[in-house]
N, C-alpha and C positions, 0 to 999 in steps of 0.2 A: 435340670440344668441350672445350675445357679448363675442368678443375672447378675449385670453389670454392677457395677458402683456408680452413682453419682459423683463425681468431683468437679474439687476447682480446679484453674489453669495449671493449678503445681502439684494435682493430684493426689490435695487432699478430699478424703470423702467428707460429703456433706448431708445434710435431710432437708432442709428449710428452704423449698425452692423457689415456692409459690407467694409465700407470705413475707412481708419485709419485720425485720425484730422492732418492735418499738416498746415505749413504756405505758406497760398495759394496754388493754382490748383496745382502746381507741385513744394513745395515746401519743407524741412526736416519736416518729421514725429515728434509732440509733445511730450515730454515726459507726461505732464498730459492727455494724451490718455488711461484714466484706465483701460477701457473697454479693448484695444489692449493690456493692461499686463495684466490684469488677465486672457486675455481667452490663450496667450501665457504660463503664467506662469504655468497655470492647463494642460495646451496641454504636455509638457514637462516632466507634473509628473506625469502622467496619465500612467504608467508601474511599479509596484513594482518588486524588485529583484522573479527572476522565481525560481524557486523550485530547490536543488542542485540533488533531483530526483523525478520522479516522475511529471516533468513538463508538459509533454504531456498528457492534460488529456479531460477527458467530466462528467457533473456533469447532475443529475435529481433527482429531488421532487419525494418519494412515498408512501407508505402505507404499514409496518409492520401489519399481522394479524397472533396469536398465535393458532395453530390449536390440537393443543397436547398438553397435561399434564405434563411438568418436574419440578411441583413444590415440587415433592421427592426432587431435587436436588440441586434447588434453591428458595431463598426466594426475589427473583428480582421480585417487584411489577408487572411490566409486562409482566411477563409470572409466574401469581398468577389465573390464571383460563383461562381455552377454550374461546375463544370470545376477547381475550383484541386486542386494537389494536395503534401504535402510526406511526405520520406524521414519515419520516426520510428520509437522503438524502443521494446519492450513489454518489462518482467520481470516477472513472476507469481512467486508465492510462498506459501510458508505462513507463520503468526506469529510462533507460537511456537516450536519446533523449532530445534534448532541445525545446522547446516549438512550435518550429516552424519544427520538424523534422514529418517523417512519420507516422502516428498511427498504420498500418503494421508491422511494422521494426520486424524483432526477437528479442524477448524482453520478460520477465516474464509482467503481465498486475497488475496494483496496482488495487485492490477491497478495498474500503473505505466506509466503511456505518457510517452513524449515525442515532441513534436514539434520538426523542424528547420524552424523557419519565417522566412521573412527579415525578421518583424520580431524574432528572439531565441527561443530554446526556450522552447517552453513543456511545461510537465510537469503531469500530472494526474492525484495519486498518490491511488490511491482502492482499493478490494474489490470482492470479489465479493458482497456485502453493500451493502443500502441506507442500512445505519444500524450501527452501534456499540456497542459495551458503554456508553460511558462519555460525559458531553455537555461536561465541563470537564477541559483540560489539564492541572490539578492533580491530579488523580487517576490519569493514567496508571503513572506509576512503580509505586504500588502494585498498580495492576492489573495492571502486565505482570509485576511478583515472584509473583502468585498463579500466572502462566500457568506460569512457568519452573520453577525446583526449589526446594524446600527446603535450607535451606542445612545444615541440620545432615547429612541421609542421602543428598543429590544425584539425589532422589526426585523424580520428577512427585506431585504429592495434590492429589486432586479433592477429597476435604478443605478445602485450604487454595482453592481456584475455587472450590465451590460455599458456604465461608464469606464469602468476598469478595462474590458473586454475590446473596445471599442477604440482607446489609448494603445493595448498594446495589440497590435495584429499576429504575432507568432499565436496569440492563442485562438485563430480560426477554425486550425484543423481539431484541436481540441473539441471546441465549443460545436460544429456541426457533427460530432460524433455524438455530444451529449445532448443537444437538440435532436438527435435523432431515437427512433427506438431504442435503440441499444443503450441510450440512456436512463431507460427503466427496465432492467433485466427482469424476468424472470425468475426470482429468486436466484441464487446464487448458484445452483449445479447447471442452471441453463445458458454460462457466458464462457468467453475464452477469459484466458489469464496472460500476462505480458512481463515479462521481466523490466519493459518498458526500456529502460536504459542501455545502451553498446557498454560490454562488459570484454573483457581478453580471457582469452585459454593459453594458455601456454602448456605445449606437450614435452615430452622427455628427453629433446633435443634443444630446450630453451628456447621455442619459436614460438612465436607470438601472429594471434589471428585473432582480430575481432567477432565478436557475437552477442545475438541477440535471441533472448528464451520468449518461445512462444508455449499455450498448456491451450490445447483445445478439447476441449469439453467435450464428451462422448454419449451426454443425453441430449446433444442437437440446441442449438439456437433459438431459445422462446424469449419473446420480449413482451411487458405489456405493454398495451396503447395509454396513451398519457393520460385517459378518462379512464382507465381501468386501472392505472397505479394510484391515480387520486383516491377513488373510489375504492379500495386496497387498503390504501394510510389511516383511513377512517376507521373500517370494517376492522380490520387487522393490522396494527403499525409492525406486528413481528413475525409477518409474512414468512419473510424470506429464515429465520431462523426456525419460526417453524417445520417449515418445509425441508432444511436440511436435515434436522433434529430426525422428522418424520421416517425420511428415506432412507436413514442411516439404522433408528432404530426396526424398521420393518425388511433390512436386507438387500435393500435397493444400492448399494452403495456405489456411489456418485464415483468416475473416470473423469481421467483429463490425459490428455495424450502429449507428451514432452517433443517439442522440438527445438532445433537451433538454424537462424541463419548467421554463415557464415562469410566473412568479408575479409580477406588478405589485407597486408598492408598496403602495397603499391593500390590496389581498386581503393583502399581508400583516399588515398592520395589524389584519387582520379575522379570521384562520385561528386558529381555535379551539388549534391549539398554537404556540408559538413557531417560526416557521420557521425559525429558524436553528440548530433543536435536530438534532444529528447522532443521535439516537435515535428519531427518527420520521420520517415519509413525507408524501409528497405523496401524496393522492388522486390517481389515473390520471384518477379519470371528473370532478372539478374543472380538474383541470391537467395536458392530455392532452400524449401523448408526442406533439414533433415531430420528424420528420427530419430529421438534416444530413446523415448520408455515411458513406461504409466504410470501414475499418480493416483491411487485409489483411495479415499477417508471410507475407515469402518470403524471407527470408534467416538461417540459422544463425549467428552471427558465429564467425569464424574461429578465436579463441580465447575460452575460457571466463572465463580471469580478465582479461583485459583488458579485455571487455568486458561482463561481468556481473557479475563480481568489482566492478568497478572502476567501474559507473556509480552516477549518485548521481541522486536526487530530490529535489524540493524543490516544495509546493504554494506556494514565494514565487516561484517563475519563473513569471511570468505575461507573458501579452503584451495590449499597446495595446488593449481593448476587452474583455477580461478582466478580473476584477476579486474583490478578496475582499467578506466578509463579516461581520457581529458574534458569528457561529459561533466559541463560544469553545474546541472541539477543534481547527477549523481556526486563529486568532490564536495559537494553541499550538506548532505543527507547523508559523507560521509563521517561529520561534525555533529550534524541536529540530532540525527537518531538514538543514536549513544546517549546524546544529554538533555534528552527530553525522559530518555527512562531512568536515569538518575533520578533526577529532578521527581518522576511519579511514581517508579517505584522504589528506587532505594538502589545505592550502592553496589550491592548485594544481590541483586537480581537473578543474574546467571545462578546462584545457588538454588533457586526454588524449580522444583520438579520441572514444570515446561518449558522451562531455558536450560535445564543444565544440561552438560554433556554428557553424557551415558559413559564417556571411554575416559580414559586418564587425563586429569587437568593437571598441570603443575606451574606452580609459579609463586610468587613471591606477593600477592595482594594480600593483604590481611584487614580484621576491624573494618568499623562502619556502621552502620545500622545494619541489625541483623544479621550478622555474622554467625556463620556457620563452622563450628571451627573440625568437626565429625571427619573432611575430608584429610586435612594438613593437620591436626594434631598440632603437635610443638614443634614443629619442623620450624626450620629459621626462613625469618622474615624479611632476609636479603644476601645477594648474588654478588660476586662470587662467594664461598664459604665451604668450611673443612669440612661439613658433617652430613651435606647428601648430596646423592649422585646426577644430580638434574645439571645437563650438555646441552647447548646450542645442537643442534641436526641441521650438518651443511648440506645436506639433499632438499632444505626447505629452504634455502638463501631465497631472496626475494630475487625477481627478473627483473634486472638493469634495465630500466628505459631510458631511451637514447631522443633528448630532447629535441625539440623541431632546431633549426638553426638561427631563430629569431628569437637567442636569450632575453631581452631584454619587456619587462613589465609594462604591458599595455592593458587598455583598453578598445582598442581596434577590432574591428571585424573585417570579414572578406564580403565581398559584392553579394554571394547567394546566401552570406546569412541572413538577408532580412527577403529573399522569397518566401514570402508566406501564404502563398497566394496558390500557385503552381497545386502543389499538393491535397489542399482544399478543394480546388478546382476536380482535381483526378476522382477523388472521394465521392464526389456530387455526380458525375457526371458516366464516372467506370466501376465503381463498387457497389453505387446505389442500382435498385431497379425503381422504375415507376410509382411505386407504391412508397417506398420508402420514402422517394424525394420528397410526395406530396405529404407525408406525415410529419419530414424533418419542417419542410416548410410551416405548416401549421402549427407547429411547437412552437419553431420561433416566435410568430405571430402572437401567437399566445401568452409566450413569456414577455417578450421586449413588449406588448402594452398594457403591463406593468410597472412600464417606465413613466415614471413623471417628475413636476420640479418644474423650476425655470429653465435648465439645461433639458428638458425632455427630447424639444426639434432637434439641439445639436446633438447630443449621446446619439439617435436611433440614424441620421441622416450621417454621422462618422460614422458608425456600424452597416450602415447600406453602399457606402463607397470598398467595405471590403466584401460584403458581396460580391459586386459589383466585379469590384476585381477577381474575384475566385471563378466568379461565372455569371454573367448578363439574366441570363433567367432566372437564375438564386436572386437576384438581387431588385428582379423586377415584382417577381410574385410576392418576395416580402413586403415589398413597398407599395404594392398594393392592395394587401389584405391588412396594413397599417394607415391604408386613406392617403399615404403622400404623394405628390403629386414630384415628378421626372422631371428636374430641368437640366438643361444645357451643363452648369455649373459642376451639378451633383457626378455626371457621366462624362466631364473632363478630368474632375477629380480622382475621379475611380481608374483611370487610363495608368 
């Protein structure tokens, strides 16, 4: 069998792979030595800018199949009858971390799925978490500078997280879930996955109902204990990609079971908190999980930066029956996502293998960096025009929403958007068992004394009044395994 050619980028062949051309045995190196600049020049740009979150991650190939009926609720071609099914790909991740940090670490875990569906990808970039630090877009930036480092010492300080933390209280319920185990999963096939945000379904009647994507994992809930993740980050920082990697390649391949809660409009209208706050929950035993269908990853993709490096998310990729919401982290992320993968990978993204569509794209984009031109050919490069047959499809019109009655541009909130307390409280006291509590509690402990500074007292004794408020015994046993001493003041405050 005759072998390959060596070539360059343009596929010319070459021999001289090893040795650079210079003058004579040990003489300066040529500049027309192409070969020696192009495979330099490519070696050098062979890193695009890492993820400002969500860097640390692990990606795999898998098989969406619709097992249940919710086309009451939706007229999304893909879950239009029992049986359907489409390719789609999962990256998982940590948040904070930079690319080369622990996959362990305590950390919320990014859940990213996309689907290849023929009406267009759909993407549904959500955690391992039900709910979020934070409930408005404007606040992320700062919140994610507390996660990252200090700029002056290039320091992680839980200092600077638990002063942020401590400032805004919506991120309670947050922060006891990732104080708790579940904030070091078990590698990644051992957690649930959350679409996180109230999203709408609209079915074939134009009726609109809010919902909420939950994926629960079918290899059972494993967490490690906070000395065994530590101890994990050392031993192995790529824990968790290994272990996917592992059980994918040996046949084990990893389930996640799809469901939805769903909320009417009027109950929305009626639910004691805002439903569109991405820091609280649906009651299960109000608005019970329904089934859609499984989620299986059986494919490793063949390279790492091509396609995990290089795929991109976006909760605007919706399809035909899908729909957003007034959820103001999600109208946020409907802006950031989009142009943060500009900005890392290029224009032209959706063109490379794990972003594109599989089914017919048509439109009018053209040029950019890396431009593909293979799909569109010479076809023209704007709408309307005499020479192809590309139509609006009025069966895809967008659903009219019908604005609340209070036009007018505020800043206001309603009385229960700042409970933040209620739900926290629920979490600690009816979710947790025994064991859990006492290990969320020693996490805490663990981390907040870390906290130091001249601000130390006030940061940790502001963070013990919202104990405090979530629950008397959350907030006693912290404060006691942190040596403070309970005054009057502190447990007026908290009231």
């Amino acid at each position: 069998m005759d072998s390959k050619k060596l070539t360059s980028s343009s596929g010319a062949p070459y021999y001289e792979h090893q040795d650079s051309q210079t003058v004579g045995s040990r003489g300066p190196v040529l500049l027309q030595d192409f070969i020696l600049q192009e495979n330099l020049a490519h070696f050098v740009r062979e890193r695009i800018p890492e993820r400002i979150v969500h860097a640390k991650g692990t990606g795999a190939y898998g098989k969406f199949t619709v097992t249940h009926d919710i086309s009451k609720y939706t007229k999304a071609k893909l879950f239009s009858q029992v049986g359907n099914s489409c390719k789609m790909f999962a990256r998982f991740s940590t948040v904070g971390g930079e690319k080369g940090s622990a996959d362990t670490a305590r950390d919320p875990r990014g859940f990213a799925l996309k689907f290849y569906t023929e009406d267009g990808n759909w993407d549904l970039v959500g955690n391992n978490t039900p709910v979020f630090f934070i409930k408005d877009a404007k606040k992320f930036p700062d919140f994610i500078h507390t996660q990252k480092r200090v700029p002056r010492t290039n320091l992680k300080s839980p200092t600077m997280m638990w002063d942020f933390w401590s400032l805004n209280p919506e991120s309670l319920h947050q922060v006891l879930i990732l104080m708790s185990d579940r904030g070091t999963p078990y590698g990644y096939r051992h957690m649930h996955g959350f679409g996180s945000h109230t999203f709408s379904m609209i079915n074939a009647n134009n009726e609109r109902t809010w919902v909420k994507f939950h994926f629960k994992t079918k290899q059972g809930i494993k967490n490690f204990s906070n000395d065994d993740a530590t101890k994990m980050a050392g031993e192995n920082p790529d824990f968790a990609q290994e272990d996917l990697c592992n059980a994918i390649d040996n046949g084990d391949f990893p389930k996640w079971t799809m469901y939805i809660q769903v909320m009417t409009e009027e109950q929305a209208k009626e639910f004691r908190w805002n439903p569109f706050d991405i820091t609280k929950v649906w009651s299960q035993s109000e608005h019970p999980l329904i089934e859609v269908g499984e989620m299986e990853l059986n494919e490793v993709p063949i390279n790492y930066f091509a396609h995990v490096e290089q795929s991109i998310f976006s909760p605007s990729n919706l399809i035909n029956g899908i729909s957003f919401s007034p959820d103001k982290m999600l109208q946020g992320r409907l802006f950031s996502y989009p142009d943060a993968h500009r900005y890392r990978v290029g224009v032209n993204a959706h063109q490379l293998e794990v972003n594109r569509c599989p089914f017919a794209v048509n439109n009018y984009q053209r040029d950019g960096f890396m431009a593909d031109s293979s799909e569109y050919k010479d076809k023209p490069n704007y709408h309307p025009n005499s020479f192809d047959d590309i139509q609006p499809d009025s069966s895809y019109k967008n659903f009219e929403y019908e604005l609340d009655s209070n036009h007018v541009a505020n800043y206001n909130r309603n009385e229960n958007d700042d409970d933040h307390y209620t739900q926290p409280g629920l979490l600690y006291t009816k979710a947790m068992n025994q064991e859990a509590r006492e290990n969320l509690v020693k996490n805490i402990i663990d981390h907040m004394s870390g906290i130091d500074g001249p601000k130390r007292d006030e940061i940790i004794n502001r963070q013990l009044c919202h104990f405090f408020r979530a629950n008397i015994e959350l907030g006693m046993k912290v404060a006691s395994g942190l040596n403070i001493n309970i005054d009057s003041n502190m447990m007026n405050h908290s009231k």
